[in-house]
MARPA-583167 format. One record per residue (C-alpha): residue in three letters; z, x, y; residue number from 0. Coordinates in Angstrom, 3 decimals, m for minus. Each point is the difference from the previous one (the first is absolute). Layout:
REM residues N
R  type         z         x         y  seq
R   ALA         Z         X         Y  NUM
...
REM end
This chain:
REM residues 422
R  type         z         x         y  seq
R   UNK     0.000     0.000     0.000    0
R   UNK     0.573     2.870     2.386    1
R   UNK    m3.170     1.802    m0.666    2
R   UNK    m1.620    m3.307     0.719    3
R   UNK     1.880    m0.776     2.846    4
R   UNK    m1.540     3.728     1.636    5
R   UNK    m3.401    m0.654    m0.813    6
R   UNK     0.360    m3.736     1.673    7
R   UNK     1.598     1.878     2.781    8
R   UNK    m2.612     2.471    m0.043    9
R   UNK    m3.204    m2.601    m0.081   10
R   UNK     1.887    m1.185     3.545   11
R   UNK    m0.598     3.122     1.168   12
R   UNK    m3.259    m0.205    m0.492   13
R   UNK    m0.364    m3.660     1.557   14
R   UNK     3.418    m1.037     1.275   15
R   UNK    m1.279    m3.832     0.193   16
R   UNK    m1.383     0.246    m3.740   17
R   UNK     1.745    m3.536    m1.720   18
R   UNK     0.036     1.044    m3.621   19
R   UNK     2.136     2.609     1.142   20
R   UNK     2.493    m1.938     1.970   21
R   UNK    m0.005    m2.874    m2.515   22
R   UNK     1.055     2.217    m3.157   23
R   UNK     2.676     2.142     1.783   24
R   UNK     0.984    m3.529     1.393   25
R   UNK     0.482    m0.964    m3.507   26
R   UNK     1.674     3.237    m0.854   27
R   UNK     2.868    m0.299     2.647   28
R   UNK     0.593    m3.560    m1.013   29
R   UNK     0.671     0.866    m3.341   30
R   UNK     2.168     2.742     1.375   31
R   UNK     1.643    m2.621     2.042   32
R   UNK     0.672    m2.343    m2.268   33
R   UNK     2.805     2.220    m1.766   34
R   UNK     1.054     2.313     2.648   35
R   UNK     3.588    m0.393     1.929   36
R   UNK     1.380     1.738     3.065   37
R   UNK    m2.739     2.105     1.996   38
R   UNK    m2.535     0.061    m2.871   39
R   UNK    m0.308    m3.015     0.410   40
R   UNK    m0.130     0.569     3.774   41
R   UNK    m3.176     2.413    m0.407   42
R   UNK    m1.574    m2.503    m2.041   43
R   UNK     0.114    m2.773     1.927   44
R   UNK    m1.262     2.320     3.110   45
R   UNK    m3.228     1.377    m2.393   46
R   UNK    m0.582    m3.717    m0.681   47
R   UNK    m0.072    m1.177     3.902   48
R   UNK    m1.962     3.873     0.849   49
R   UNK    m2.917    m1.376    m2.405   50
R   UNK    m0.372    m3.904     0.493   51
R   UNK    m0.490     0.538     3.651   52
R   UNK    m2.882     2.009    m1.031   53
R   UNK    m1.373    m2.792    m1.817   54
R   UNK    m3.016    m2.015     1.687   55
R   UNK     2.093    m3.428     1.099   56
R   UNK    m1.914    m1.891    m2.534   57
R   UNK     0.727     1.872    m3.449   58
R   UNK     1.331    m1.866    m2.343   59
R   UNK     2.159     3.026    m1.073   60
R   UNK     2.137    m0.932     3.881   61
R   UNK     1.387    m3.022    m1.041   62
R   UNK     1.310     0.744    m3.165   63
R   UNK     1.754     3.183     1.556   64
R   UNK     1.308    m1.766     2.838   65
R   UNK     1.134    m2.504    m2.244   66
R   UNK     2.125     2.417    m1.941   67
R   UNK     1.343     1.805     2.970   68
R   UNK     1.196    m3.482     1.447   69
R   UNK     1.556    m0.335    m3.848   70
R   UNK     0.290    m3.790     0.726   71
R   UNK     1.453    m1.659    m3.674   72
R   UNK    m0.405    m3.000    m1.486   73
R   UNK     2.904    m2.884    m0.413   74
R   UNK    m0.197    m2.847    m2.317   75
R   UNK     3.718    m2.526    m0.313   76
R   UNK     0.762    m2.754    m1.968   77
R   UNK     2.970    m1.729    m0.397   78
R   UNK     1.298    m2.877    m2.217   79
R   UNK     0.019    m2.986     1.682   80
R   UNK    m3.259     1.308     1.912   81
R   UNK    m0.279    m1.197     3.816   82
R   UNK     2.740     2.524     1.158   83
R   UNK     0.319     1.249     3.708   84
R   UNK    m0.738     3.827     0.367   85
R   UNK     1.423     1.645     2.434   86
R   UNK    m0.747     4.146     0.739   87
R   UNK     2.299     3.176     0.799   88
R   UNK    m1.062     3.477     0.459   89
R   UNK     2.542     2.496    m1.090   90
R   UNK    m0.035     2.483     3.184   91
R   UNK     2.307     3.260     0.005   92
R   UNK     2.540    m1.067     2.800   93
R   UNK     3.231     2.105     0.910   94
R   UNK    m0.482     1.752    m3.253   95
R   UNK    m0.040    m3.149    m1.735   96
R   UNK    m2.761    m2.625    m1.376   97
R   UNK    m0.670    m2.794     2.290   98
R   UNK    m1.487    m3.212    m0.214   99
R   UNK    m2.469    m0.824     2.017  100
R   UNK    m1.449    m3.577     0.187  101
R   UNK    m3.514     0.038    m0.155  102
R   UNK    m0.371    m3.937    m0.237  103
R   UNK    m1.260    m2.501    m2.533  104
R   UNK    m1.976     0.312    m2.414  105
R   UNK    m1.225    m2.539    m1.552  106
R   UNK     1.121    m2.709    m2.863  107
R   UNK    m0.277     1.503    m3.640  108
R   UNK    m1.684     0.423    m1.956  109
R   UNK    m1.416     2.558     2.026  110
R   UNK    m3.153     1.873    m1.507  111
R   UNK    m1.090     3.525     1.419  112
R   UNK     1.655     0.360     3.432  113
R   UNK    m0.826     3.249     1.419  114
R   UNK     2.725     1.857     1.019  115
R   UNK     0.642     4.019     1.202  116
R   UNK     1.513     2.120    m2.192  117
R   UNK     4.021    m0.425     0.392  118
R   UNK     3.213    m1.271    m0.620  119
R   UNK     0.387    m3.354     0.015  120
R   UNK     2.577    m3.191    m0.150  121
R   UNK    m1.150    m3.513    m0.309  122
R   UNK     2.157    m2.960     0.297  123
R   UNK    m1.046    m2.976    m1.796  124
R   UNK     1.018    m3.181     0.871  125
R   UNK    m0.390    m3.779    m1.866  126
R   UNK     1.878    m3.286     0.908  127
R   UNK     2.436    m0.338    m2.474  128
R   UNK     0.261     3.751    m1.158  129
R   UNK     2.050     2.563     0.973  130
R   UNK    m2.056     3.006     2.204  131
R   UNK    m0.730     2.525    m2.338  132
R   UNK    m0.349     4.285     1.397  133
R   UNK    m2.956     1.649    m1.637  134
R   UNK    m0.949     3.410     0.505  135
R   UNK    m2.786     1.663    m0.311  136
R   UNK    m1.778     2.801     0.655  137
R   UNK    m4.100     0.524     0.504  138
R   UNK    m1.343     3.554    m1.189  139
R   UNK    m3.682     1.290     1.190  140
R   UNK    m2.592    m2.612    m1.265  141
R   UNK     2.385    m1.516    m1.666  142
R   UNK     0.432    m3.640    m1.272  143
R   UNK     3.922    m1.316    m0.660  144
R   UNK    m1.286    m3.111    m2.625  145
R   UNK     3.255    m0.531    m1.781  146
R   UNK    m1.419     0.862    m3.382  147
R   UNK     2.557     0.728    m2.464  148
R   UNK    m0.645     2.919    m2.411  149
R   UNK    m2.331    m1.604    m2.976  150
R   UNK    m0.817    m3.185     2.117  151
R   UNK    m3.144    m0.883     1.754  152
R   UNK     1.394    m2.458     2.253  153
R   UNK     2.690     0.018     2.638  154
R   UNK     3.145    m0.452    m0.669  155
R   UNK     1.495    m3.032     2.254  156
R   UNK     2.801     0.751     2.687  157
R   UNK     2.353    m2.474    m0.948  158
R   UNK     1.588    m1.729     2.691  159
R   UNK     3.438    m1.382    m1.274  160
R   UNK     1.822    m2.784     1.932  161
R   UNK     2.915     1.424     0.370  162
R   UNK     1.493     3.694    m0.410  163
R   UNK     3.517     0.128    m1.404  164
R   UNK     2.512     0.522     2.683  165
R   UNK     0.955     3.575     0.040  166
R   UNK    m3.427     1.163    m1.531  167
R   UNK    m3.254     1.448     1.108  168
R   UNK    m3.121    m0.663    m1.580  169
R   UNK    m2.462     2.440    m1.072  170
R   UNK    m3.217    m1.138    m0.689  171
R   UNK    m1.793     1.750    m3.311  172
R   UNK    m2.574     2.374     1.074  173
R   UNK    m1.366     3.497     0.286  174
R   UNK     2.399     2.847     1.298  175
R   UNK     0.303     3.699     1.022  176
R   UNK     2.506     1.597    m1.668  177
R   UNK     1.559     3.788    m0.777  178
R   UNK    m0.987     2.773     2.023  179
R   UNK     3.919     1.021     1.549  180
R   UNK    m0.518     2.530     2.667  181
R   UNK     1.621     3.249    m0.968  182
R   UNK     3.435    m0.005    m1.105  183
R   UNK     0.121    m2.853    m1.741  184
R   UNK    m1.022    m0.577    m3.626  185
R   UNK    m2.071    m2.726    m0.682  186
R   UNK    m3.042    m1.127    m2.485  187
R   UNK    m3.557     1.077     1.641  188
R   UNK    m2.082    m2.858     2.446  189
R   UNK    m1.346    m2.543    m2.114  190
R   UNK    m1.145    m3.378     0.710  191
R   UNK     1.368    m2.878    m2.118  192
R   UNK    m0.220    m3.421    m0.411  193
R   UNK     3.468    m1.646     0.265  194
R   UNK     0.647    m3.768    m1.103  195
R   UNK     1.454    m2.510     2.776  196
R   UNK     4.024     0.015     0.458  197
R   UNK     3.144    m0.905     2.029  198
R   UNK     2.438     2.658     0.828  199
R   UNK     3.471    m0.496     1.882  200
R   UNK    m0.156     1.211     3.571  201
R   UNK     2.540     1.613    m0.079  202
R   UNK     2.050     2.111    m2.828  203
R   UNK     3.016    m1.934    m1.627  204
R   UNK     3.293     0.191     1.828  205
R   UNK     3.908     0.363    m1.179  206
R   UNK     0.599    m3.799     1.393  207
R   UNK    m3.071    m1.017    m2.846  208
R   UNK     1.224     2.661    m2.710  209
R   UNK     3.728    m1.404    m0.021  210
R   UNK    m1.373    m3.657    m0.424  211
R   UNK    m1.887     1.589    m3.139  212
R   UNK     2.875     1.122    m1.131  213
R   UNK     2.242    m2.337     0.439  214
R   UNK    m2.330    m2.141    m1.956  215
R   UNK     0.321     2.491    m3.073  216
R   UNK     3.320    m0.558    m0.124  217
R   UNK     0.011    m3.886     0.122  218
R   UNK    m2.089     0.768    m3.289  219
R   UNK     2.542     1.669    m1.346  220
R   UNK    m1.928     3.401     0.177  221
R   UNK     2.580     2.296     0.713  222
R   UNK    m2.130     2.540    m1.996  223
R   UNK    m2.684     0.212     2.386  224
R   UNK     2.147    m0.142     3.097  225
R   UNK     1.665     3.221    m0.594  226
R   UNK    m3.884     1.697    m0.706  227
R   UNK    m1.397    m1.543     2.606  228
R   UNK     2.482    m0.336     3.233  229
R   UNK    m0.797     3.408     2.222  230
R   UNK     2.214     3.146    m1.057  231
R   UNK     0.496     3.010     1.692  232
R   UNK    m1.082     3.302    m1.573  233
R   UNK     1.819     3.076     1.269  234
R   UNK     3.216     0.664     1.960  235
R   UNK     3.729    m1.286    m0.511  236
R   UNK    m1.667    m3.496    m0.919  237
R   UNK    m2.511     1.177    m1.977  238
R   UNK    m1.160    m2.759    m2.939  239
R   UNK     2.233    m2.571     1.803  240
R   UNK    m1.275    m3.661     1.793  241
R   UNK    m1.125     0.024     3.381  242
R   UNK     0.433    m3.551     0.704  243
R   UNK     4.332    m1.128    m0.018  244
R   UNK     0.350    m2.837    m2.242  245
R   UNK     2.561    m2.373    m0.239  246
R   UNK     0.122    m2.045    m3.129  247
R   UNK    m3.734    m2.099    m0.154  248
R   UNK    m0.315     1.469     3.905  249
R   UNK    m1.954     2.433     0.864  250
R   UNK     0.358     1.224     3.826  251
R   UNK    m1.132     3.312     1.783  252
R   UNK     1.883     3.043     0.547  253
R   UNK     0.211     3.698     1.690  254
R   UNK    m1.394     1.931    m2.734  255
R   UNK     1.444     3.955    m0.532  256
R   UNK    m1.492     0.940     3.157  257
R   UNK     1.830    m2.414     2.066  258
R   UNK    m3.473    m2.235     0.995  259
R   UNK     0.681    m3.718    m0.290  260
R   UNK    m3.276    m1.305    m2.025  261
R   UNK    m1.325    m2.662     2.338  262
R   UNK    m1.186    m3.099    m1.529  263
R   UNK    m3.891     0.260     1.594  264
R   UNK    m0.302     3.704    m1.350  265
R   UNK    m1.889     0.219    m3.018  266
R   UNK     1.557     0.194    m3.508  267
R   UNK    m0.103     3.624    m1.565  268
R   UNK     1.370     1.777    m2.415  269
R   UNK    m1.520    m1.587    m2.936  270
R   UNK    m1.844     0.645    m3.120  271
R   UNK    m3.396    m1.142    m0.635  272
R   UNK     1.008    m2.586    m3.103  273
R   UNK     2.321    m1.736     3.156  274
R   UNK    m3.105     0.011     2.281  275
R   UNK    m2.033    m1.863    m2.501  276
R   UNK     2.676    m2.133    m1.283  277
R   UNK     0.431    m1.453     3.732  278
R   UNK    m3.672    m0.526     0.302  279
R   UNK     0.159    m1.965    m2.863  280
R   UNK     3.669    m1.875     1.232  281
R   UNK    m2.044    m1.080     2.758  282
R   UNK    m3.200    m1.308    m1.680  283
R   UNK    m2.489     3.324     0.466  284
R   UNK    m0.239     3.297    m1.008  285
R   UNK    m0.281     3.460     1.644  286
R   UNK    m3.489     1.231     1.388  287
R   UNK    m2.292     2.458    m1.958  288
R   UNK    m0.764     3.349     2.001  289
R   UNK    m3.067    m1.434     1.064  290
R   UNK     1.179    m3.078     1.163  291
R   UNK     2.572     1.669     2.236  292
R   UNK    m2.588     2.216     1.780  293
R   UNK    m2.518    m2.312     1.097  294
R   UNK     2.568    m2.388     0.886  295
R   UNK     1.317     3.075     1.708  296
R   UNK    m3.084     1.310     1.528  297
R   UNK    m2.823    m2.513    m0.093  298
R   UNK    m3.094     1.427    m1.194  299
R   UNK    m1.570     2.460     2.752  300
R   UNK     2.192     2.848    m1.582  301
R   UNK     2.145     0.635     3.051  302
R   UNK     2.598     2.442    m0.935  303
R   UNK     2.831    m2.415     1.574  304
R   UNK     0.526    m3.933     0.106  305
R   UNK    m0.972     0.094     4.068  306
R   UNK    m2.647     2.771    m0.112  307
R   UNK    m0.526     3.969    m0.752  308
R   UNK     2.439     1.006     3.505  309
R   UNK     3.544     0.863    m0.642  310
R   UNK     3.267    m0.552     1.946  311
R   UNK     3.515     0.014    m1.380  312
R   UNK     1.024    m3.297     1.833  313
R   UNK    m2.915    m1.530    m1.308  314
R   UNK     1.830    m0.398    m3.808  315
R   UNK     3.707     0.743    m0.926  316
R   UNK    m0.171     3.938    m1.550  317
R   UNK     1.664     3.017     0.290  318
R   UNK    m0.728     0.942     3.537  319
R   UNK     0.390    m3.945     1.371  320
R   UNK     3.966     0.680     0.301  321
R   UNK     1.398     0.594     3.043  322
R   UNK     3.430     1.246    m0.797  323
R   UNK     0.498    m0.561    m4.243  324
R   UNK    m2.546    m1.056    m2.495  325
R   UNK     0.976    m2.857    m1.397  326
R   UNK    m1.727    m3.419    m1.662  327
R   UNK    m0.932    m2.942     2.112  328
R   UNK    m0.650    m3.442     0.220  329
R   UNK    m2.943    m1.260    m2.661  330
R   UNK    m1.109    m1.712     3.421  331
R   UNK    m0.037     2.644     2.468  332
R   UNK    m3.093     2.349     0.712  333
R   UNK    m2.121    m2.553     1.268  334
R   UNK    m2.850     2.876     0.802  335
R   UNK    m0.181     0.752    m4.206  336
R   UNK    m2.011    m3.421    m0.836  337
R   UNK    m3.089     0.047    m1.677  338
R   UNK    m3.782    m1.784     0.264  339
R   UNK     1.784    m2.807    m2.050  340
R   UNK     3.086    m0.428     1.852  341
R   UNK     2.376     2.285    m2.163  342
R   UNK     3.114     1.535     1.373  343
R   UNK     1.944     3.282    m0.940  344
R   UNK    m2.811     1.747    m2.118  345
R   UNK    m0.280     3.426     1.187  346
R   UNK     3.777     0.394     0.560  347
R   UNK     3.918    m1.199    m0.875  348
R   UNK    m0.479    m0.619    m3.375  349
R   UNK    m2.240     0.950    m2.709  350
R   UNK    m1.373    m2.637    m2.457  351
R   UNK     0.533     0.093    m4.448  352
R   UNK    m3.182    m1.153    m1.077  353
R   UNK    m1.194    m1.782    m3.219  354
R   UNK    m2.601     3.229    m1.075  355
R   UNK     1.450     2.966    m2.310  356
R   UNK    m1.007     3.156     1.547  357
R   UNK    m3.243     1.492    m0.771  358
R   UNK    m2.401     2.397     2.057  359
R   UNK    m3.297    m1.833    m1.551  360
R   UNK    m1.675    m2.011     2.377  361
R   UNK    m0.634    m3.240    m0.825  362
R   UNK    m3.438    m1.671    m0.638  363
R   UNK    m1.779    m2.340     2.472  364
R   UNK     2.319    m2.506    m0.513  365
R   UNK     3.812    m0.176     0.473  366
R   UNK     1.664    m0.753    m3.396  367
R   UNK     3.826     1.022    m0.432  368
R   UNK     0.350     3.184    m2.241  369
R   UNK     1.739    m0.588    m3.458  370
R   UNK     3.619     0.139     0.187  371
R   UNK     1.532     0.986    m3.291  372
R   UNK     2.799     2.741    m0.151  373
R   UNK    m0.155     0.563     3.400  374
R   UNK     1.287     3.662     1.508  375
R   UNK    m1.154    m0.202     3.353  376
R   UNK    m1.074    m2.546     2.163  377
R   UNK    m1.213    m0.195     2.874  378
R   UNK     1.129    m0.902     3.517  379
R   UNK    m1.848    m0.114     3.481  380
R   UNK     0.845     0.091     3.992  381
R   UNK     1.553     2.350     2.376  382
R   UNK     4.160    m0.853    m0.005  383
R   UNK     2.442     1.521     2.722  384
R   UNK     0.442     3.437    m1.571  385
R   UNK    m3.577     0.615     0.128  386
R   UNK    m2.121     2.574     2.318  387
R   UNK    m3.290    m1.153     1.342  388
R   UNK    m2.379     0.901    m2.971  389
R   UNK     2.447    m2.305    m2.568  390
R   UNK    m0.579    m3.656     2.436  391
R   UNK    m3.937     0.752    m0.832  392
R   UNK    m0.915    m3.952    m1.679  393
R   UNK    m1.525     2.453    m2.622  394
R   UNK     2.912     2.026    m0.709  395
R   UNK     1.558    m0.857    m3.665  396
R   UNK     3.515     0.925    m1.721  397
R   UNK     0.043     0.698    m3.565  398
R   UNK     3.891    m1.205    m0.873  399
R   UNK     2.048    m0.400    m3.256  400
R   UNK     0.990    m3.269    m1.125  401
R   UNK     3.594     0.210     0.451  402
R   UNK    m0.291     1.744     3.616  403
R   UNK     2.320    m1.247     2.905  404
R   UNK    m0.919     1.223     3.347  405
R   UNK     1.098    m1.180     3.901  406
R   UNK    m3.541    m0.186     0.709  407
R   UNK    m1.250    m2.220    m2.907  408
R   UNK    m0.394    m3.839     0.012  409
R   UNK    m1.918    m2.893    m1.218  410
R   UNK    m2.651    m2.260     1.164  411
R   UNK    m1.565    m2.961    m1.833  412
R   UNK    m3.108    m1.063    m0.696  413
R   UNK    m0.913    m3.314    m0.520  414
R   UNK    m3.792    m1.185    m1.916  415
R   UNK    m2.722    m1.430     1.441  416
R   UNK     0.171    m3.186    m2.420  417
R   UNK     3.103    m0.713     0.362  418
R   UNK    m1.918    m2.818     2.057  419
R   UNK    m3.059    m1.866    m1.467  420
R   UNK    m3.383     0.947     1.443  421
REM end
């Protein structure tokens, strides 16, 4: 390719207007283009714009080049019920942070091959009777976002339910981004994957909701599971002892070794994994697979944080957001650490236990939760308040034993899609 790149560039010499010439190094640096990054890509796209101004105005060769400098995608939407409101957002880097901005309606869906620039993108959809549903999505280079699920031909429906369930956001099922931590964190490579539709709480479960759940145990006489589940601590004087006081069937907050009353808003910690699922469960869902967590965490552009790719340490609770002590906060606090879909507390206070054993395969083109058997690691994901800056990465992922208890480790349910008929 190089030799013939110097003998095109050579011929120009010769006759600097000569077509042929222009067209196939046109063709060359498109192809160069197409998978360069950073200032290759930069070079590229100035070879393409040095040759198609040398083009007579009416070659055909100038419109399909200008057509793939533009980039302009394709977007096709359905939804079930069809006849849903579409309403645009471009994601715009703002204060080092993602920001909508409304670039009107759109039209009523189905909606068949809207051209749109390359970008980042929200819609909001809206039907009488249904609750407005947050869809990212993101156009690449000539691309077309269909919906198509891996091994289908058709789109796959946005569902539009009529109500979420309080506490919950919903994430539609769709493609995502995924992997690809900056460096110093571990995570699995990028890979795009199909993820099914799903609720997920908003926010991570608190102590106030983790004492009702075990108060509950003990009503069913499961004393057994009360002792392995309530949160213990693991070192110092207190070390293997209950964090919460208890008084009979009452279970009531406490200072714990350190002298820090446990507030009732703060997230519950200290916990091993068979407790996280087994209060899923207690309250009618289950905990989210890895890939559930980080779209739901991310959306599906592959920003490196819920708001965007900039960084601030008052934008999430972490290791550098304390002004005097680190210390937990409230599961509502944070307001800046939300992501596309609403979610709260992601990237920071407390990490997540997951559903998916630990594994450094990526997955297929589809998400499908990894088998569980004798499990010796699973795995957990988001930043927590002990974290540095490369840990609150949405890609970031914790490989964790079973029985671990840690300050920074919580729960946070997810609830199905069909839980409500379609």
């Amino acid at each position: 390719m190089e030799e013939a790149e110097g003998l095109f560039e050579a011929a120009l010499t010769h006759d600097p207007s000569l077509p042929e010439a222009h067209v196939a190094l046109l063709r060359s640096h498109c192809g160069a283009h197409r998978s360069a990054t950073g200032p290759a890509a930069s070079r590229a796209e100035r070879q393409i714009r040095l040759h198609l101004s040398a083009l007579p105005a009416d070659h055909p060769e100038r419109h399909a080049a200008a057509r793939y400098l533009r980039g302009d995608g394709l977007l096709s939407l359905h939804t079930d019920p069809p006849g849903a409101s579409v309403f645009l957002f471009r994601y715009q880097p703002h204060q080092r942070r993602l920001a909508e901005v409304d670039m009107g309606f759109l039209g009523y869906t189905p909606l068949q091959e809207l051209s749109l620039p390359p970008g980042s993108y929200l819609l909001r959809i809206r039907k009488e009777g249904h609750a407005e549903v947050r869809y990212p999505l993101q156009i690449g280079r000539l691309e077309h976002w269909d919906g198509v699920a891996p091994g289908d031909t058709t789109p796959t429906p946005i569902w539009l339910p009529e109500r979420i369930p309080q506490g919950t956001c919903y994430i539609p099922a769709g493609w995502a981004r995924l992997g690809g931590a900056p460096t110093g964190a571990a995570s699995l490579s990028s890979h795009r994957l199909w993820v099914p539709g799903f609720f997920l709480h908003q926010f991570p479960v608190c102590n106030v909701d983790y004492i009702a759940f075990l108060a509950a145990l003990l009503r069913q006489g499961r004393e057994d599971l009360v002792q392995k589940f309530q949160p213990h601590a693991v070192s110092g004087a207190d070390a293997n002892s209950p964090i919460y006081g208890r008084d009979g069937d009452h279970f009531f907050l406490k200072p714990d070794a350190d002298g820090d009353l446990w507030q009732p808003d703060w997230p519950v910690v200290m916990i091993p994994h068979s407790a996280a699922a087994a209060y899923a469960i207690f309250v009618g869902g289950r905990l989210p697979g890895e890939a559930e967590w980080e779209k739901a965490a991310r959306g599906v552009d592959g920003r490196i944080y819920p708001w965007g790719d900039g960084f601030d340490p008052i934008f999430c609770l972490m290791r550098e957001s304390h002004p005097d002590r680190r210390m937990l906060g409230p599961a509502q606090g944070m307001p800046l650490d939300e992501s596309p879909y609403g979610l709260r507390g992601m990237a920071g206070n407390v990490v997540d236990w997951t559903r998916d054993p630990y594994s450094e395969e990526l997955p297929g083109s589809a998400y499908r939760p990894r088998p569980a058997g004798e499990v010796r690691l699973w795995t957990a994901k988001g930043g927590g308040w002990l974290h540095r800056q490369p840990g609150c990465s949405a890609a970031a992922r914790w490989q964790i034993g079973p029985w671990i208890r840690r300050p920074d480790l919580g729960i946070r349910v997810l609830q199905e899609e069909h839980i409500f008929p379609h």
